[in-house]
N, C-alpha and C positions, 0 to 999 in steps of 0.2 A: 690453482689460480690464487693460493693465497699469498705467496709473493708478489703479485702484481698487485700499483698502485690503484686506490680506487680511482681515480682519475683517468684513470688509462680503461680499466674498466668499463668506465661510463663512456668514453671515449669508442671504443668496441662497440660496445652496444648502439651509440648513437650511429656506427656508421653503417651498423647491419640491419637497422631500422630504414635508415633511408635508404638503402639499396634495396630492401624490401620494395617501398614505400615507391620507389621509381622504377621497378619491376611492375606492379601494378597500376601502378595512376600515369606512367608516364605515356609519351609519343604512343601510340592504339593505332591511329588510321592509317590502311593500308590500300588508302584510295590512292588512286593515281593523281598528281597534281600536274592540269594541263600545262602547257606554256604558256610563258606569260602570265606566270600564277604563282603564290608563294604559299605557306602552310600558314595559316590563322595563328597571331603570335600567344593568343586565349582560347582555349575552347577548342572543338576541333573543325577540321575544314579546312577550304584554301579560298583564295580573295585573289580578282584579279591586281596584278602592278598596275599602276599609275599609269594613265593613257591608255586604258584598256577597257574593257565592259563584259560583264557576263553574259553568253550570249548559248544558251541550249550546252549547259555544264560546259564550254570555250571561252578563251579568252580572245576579244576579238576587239581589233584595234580602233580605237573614237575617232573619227573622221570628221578632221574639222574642217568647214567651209572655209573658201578660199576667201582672204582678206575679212574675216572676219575674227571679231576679239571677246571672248567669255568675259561677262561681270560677275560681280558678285554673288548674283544669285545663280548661278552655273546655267544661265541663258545665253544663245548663241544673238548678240547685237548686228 
């Protein structure tokens, strides 16, 4: 290795480092993520989408009252 530059080198190194690095810190849960549900973009876990609610580890869809309009404080008016 003593023809190669040290740049390249270091280069090597930095990428066998992160593939280490993402071998063990990376994606881990091998939960099942229900429908209507996506992987926690931090941390692990999953979050129901948008218009959705947890409901007994499901995602189960918000039912909104007829003619009725949410404010600001996510009250049904």
């Amino acid at each position: 290795m003593n023809n190669v530059p040290e740049t390249h080198r270091r280069l090597f190194s930095i990428t066998i480092l992160t593939m280490i690095f993402a071998f063990f810190f990376g994606p881990a849960s091998t939960a099942t993520i229900p429908k209507n549900a996506a992987a926690k973009p931090f941390g692990s876990g999953w979050e129901c989408n948008s218009g959705f609610t947890e409901v007994n580890k499901v995602c189960e869809v918000i039912k909104v009252p007829k003619k009725r309009l949410r404010d600001e404080g996510a009250v049904w008016t």
